[in-house]
N, C-alpha and C positions, 0 to 999 in steps of 0.2 A: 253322168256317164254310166252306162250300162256296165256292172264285173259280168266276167264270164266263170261261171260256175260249172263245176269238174264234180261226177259223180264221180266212184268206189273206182271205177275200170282206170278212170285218167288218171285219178291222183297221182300213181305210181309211176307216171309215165316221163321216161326223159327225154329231153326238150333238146331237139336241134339247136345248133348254135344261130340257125337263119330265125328262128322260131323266137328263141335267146336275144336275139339281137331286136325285133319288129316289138317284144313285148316285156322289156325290161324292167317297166315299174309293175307290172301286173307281177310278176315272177318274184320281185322283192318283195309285195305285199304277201305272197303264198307262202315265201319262206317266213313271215313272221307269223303270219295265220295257222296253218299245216304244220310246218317243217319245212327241211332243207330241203331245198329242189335240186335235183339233178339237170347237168347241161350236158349235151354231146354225147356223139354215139361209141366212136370210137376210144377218146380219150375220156371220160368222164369228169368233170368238176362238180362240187357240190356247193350251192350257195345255203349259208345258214346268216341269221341275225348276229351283226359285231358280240352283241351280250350271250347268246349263247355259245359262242366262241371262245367267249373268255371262261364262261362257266365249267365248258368239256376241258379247260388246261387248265384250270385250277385243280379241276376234279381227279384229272389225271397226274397231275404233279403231286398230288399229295399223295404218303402210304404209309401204315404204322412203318414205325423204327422196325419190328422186329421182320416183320416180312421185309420190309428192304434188306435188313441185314440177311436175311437167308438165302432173299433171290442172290445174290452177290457174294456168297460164300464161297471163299474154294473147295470145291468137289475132290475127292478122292484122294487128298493128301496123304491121309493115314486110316486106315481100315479100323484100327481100335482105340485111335488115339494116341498120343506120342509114345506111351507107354503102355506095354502089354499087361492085360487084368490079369490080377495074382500077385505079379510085384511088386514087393513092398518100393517105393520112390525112396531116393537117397534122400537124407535130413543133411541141411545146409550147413556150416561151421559148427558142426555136432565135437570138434577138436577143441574147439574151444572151449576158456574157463568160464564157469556159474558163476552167479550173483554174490554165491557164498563166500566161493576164493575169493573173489576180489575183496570183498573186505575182512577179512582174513589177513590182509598184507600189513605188514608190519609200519609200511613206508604211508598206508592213509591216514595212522593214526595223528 
């Protein structure tokens, strides 16, 4: 059986659905040869090979950790930060007794 071969001009060309219909294993074999071939005018579909399918969703599900955390950050919360630069941050049970007091007490000996 004779392939029908597509210079430069065709390649790019999207394929009626009448077209799509009449030459559907030729189209399959293009999408695995070429690329993804284009169907229809008004709506477009794109046929690609099952494996490169899976390969563009893998590729796209993956992302480092830090750039995921960024795209997904909340924007504009705080202009400087929860606390403005310059101020010293409160010290947590700064009331509380040291290591010294406490044994200092009369009651651990």
């Amino acid at each position: 059986m004779a392939t029908h071969r597509f210079d430069d001009a065709e390649r790019g060309k999207v394929w009626t659905i009448a077209e799509a219909k009449a030459r559907l294993s030729e189209i399959l074999r293009l999408a695995e040869s070429e690329g993804p071939q284009r169907i229809g005018v008004r709506k477009s579909f794109v046929i690609v090979p099952e494996s490169e399918s899976e390969q563009r969703e893998v590729s796209e599900e993956r992302m480092p950790m830090g750039r995921y955390l960024l795209e997904r950050m909340p924007r504009d919360m705080y202009s400087d930060g929860p606390y403005e630069r310059g101020l010293e941050r409160p010290i947590p049970f700064v009331d509380y007794a040291t290591d010294e007091e406490w044994t200092d007490d009369e009651d651990v000996k």
